[in-house]
N, C-alpha and C positions, 0 to 999 in steps of 0.2 A: 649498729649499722642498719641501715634502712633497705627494705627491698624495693625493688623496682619493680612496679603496678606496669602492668602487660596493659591494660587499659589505655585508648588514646585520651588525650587531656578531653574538655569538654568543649572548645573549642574546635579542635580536630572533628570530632562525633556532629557538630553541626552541620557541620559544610558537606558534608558526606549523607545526610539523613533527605530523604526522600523530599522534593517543594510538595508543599500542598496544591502548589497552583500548576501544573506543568505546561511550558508555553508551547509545546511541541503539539497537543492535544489541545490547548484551550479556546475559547469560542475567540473568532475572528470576526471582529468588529465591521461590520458592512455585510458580512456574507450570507448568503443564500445556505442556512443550513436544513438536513433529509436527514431521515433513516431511511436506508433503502436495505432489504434484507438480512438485517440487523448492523450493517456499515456506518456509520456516522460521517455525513459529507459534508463539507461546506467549500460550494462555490465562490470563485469570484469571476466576473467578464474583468478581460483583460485585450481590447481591440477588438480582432476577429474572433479572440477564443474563448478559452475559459482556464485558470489555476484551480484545481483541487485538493483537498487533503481529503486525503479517506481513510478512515481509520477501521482498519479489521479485526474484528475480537476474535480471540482465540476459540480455534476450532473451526470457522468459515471456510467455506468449500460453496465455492460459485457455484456447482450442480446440485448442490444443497440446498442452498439458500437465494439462490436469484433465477436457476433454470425453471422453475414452478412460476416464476411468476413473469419470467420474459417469454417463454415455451420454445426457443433454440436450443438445441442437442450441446451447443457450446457458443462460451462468451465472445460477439462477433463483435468488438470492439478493439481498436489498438488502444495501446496501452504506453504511453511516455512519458518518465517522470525520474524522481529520485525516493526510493524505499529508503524510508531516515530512521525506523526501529521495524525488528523483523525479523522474522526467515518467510519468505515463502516460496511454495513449487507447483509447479502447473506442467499441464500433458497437451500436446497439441493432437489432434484424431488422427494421425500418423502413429501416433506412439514417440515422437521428439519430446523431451523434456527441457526442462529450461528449472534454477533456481538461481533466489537472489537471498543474500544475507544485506541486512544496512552495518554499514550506509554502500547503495550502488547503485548504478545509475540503472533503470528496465529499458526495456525496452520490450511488447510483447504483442506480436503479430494476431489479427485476429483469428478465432478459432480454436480455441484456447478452452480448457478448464484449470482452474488453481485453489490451494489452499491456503491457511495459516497453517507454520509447523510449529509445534510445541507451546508452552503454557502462556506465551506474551502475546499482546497485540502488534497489528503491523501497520504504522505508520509510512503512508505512500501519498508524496506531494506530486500531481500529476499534470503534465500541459496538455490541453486538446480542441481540438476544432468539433467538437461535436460529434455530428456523425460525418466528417470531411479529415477525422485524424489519421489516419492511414493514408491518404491521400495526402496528405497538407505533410508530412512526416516521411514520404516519398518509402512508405512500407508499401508489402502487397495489401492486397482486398482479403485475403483470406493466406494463413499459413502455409509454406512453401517450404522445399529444399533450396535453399542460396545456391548448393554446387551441381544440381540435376540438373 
């Protein structure tokens, strides 16, 4: 009698084994691609706006890595989009928090500080009007209580 090998076939082991190419991350063909504070962007115009992927390596902390070189106490940008791999968590200068795990959709008023949590990058496809996204998104200008 034979035993039976705990092993999946070799078949099984491929489909499951890492792409070399991941399309979630890889370069977009037309785009405007940055490093900005160690983030990996690539723009597209898209009408009035603009689609982004940003990709955040683990360990990024916007007070870290972008308040040195914007010089605001905190990131005065909205933020709308869909987190498609990730965790991460942000503080607003209230003391409000806010976390998103992917896939979910953000949403993030400006005013903001945030990180990556834990050892992954966080892939974040984002829509925006520039400096007109809080506005055009019918958010506030700056972080608020919804129910004050």
């Amino acid at each position: 009698m034979r035993k039976k090998s705990l092993k999946k076939p070799a078949r099984a082991r491929r489909k499951t084994a890492r792409l070399p190419h991941d399309p979630l991350t890889a370069p977009i063909k037309g785009a405007d691609r940055r490093t900005v504070g160690g983030i990996g962007v690539d723009i597209m115009r898209a009408g009035n706006g603009r689609i982004k992927r940003l990709v955040y390596p683990p360990g990024f902390r916007w007070s870290t890595h972008i308040k040195p070189t914007v010089g605001t106490a905190l990131c005065m940008h909205a933020h709308v989009g869909l987190l498609a791999r990730g965790h991460v968590r942000g503080e607003y200068a209230d003391g409000c928090t806010f976390e998103f795990v992917a896939p979910q959709v953000v949403v993030v008023e400006p005013g903001h500080d945030a990180w990556v949590v834990g050892a992954g990058e966080a892939v974040l496809i984002q829509f925006d009007a520039e400096d007109e996204t809080a506005r055009h998104f019918g958010l506030p200008e700056e972080h608020r209580h919804r129910y004050a």
